[in-house]
N, C-alpha and C positions, 0 to 999 in steps of 0.2 A: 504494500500500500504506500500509498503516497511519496514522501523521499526512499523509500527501501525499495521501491524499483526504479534503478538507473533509466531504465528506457521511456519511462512516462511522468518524471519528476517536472520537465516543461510542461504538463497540464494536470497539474496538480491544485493549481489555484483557486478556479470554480470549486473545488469541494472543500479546501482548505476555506474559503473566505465563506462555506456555509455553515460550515464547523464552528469559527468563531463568531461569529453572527449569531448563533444561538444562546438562549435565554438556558436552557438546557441540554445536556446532554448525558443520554443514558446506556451505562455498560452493564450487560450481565455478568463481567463477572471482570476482577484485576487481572487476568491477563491481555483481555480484550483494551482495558483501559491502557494497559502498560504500552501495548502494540501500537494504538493507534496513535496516542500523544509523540510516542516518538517519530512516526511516519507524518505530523502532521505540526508538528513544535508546538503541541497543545501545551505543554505543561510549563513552558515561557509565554505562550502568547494568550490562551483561555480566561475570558474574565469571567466566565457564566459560572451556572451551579453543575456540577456534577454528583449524579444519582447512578447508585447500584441496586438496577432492576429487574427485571426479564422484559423482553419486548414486545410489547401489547400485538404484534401480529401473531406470537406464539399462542395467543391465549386461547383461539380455535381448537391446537391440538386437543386439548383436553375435554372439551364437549363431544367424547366419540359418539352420541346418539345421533348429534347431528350430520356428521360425517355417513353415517350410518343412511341416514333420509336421503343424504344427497346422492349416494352410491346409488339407493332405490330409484330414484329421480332419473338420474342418468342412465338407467336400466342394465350397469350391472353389478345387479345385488347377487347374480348367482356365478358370478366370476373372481380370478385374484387380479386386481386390478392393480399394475404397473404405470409407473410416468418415470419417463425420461430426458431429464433436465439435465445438458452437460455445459458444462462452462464456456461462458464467451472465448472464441479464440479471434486472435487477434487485435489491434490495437484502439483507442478508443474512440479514432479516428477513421478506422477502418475495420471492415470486416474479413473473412475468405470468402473467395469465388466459385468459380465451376468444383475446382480441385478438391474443397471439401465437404461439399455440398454430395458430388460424387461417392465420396468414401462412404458418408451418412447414411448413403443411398446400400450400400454395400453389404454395411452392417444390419440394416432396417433388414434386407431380403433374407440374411441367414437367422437372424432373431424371428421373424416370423415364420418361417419354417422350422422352426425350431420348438415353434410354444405350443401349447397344447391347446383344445378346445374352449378348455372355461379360463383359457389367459388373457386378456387385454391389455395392451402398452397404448398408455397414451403419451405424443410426443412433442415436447416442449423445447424449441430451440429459439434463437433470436430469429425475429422477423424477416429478414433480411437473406436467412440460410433457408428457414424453413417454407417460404412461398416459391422455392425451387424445386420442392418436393411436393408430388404429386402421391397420394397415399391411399389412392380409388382403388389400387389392384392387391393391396394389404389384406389379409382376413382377418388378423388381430390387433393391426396397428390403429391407430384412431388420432385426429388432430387432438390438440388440448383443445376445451370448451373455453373458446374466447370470451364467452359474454358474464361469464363467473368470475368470482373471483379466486385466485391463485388458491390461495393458503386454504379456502373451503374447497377447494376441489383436493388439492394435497392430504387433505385432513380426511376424504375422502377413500384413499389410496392405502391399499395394501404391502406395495414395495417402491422404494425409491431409488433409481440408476442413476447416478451423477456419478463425475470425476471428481472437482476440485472446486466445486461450487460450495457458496455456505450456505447452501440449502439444508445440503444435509447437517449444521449445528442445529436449523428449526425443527427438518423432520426429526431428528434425534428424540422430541421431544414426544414423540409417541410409542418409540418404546418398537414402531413396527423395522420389518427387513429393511437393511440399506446395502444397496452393492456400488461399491466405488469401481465405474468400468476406466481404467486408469490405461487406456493402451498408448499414450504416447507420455511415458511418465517422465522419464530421463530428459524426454524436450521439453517438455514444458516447466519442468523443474531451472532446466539452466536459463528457460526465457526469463520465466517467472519468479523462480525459487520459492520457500516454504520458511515459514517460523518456526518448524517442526518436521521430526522426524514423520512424514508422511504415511508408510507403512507399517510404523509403530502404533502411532496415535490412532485409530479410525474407528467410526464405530459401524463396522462391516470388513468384507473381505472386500481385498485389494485385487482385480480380475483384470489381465488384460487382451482376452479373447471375448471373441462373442459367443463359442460354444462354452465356456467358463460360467458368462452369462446366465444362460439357456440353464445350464445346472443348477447353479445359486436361485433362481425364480422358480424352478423346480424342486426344491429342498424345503423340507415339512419345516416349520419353525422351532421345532426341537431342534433341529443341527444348528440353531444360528443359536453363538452365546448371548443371551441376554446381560453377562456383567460388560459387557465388552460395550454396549450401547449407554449402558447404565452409567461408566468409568469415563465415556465421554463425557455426558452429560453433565456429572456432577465437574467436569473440569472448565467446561467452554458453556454451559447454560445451567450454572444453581440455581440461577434467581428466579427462572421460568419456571413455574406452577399453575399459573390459570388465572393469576390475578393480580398480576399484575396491572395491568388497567387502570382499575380500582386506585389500585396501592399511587400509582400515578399521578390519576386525577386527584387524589386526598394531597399527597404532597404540595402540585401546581397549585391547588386552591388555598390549599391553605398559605403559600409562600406570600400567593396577592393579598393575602385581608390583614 
């Protein structure tokens, strides 16, 4: 983030001067704070209050009755419903072309030969990559429901497929299957790099095949450690329990009176 990538430290400023422009801002947890003050010289430049929260978009996870409705809604309650959100590549100025649009295309065709009847992937990429992709001749694939919102369709969702996204620190927060499909790790590590050991830390297994894939979505929830989701959790989201919000709004209001 911020100054800790060389490559994008010239457009850093937009987020840097939203950052300190705020009246507040809220971390789940001291490492996140530690992380970002120094990618961003909060901790010289920040005059606001800082509050250690959980993030009121998390707060969905936890009402699974209603994720529950919305899987019914979407029509499938009798399926394991998959999303697959992988990290923007490329720069923030720029996306990829044909070339990875293609690959996508690659993977989508052995993942869906791959799944079984009652499997559903739905696929969430940037706009940009994903209006390349034509998904009409798919039997299990499915666009994301654009007219919803993210986090109630997520919440919705039986497993989550990302790479290096921080999606998965919110889905974490339900406790369901997460598969990190990590296939271009070593590059994207040296574009990118990591505040951590990546295949240490994670809360799922680290796959970089798509028949790997296939198998992980296929694997009863007894094979997946639940300490292993648990041990993220408690590292990268304490603060997130459901109520945050709440806890929020009582603080904000009361700071005004």
């Amino acid at each position: 983030m911020g100054q800790d990538n060389e490559e994008e430290r010239y457009d850093m400023g937009n987020i840097m001067r939203n950052l300190l422009m705020s009246d507040y801002l809220v971390f789940p947890n001291l490492y996140m704070e530690e992380k970002m003050s120094g990618a961003f010289n909060l901790t010289e430049l920040y005059q606001g209050t800082v509050l250690h929260e959980g993030y009121p978009r998390n707060s969905v996870f936890f009402d699974q009755e209603h994720g529950k409705l919305l899987k019914e809604t979407l029509g499938y309650q009798d399926c394991q419903l998959s999303v697959y959100m992988p990290t923007f590549r490329g720069h923030t100025d720029d996306v990829e072309g044909d070339t990875y649009v293609e690959q996508v295309r690659r993977y989508l065709e052995v993942l869906d030969q791959g799944m079984q009847d009652n499997q559903i992937l739905l696929l969430k990429l940037h706009p940009l990559v994903q209006k390349g992709l034509d998904l009409d001749s798919y039997h299990h694939i499915r666009p994301f429901p654009s007219d919803l919102d993210t986090y109630d369709v997520l919440n919705a969702c039986d497993v989550l497929i990302t790479d290096y996204s921080s999606v998965m620190y919110d889905f974490a927060n339900t406790g369901r299957k997460i598969i990190l499909f990590a296939y271009d790790l070593e590059e994207y590590g040296d574009w990118r790099g990591f505040y951590y050991d990546y295949e240490e830390l994670t809360p799922g297994p680290v796959v970089r095949t798509t028949q790997e894939v296939i198998r992980y979505i296929r694997e009863t929830e007894k094979e997946f450690d639940p300490e292993r989701i648990r041990a993220f959790r408690n590292k990268f989201m304490s603060a997130c329990d459901g109520h945050a919000t709440d806890r929020l709004i009582e603080l904000v209001t009361e700071r005004r009176h």
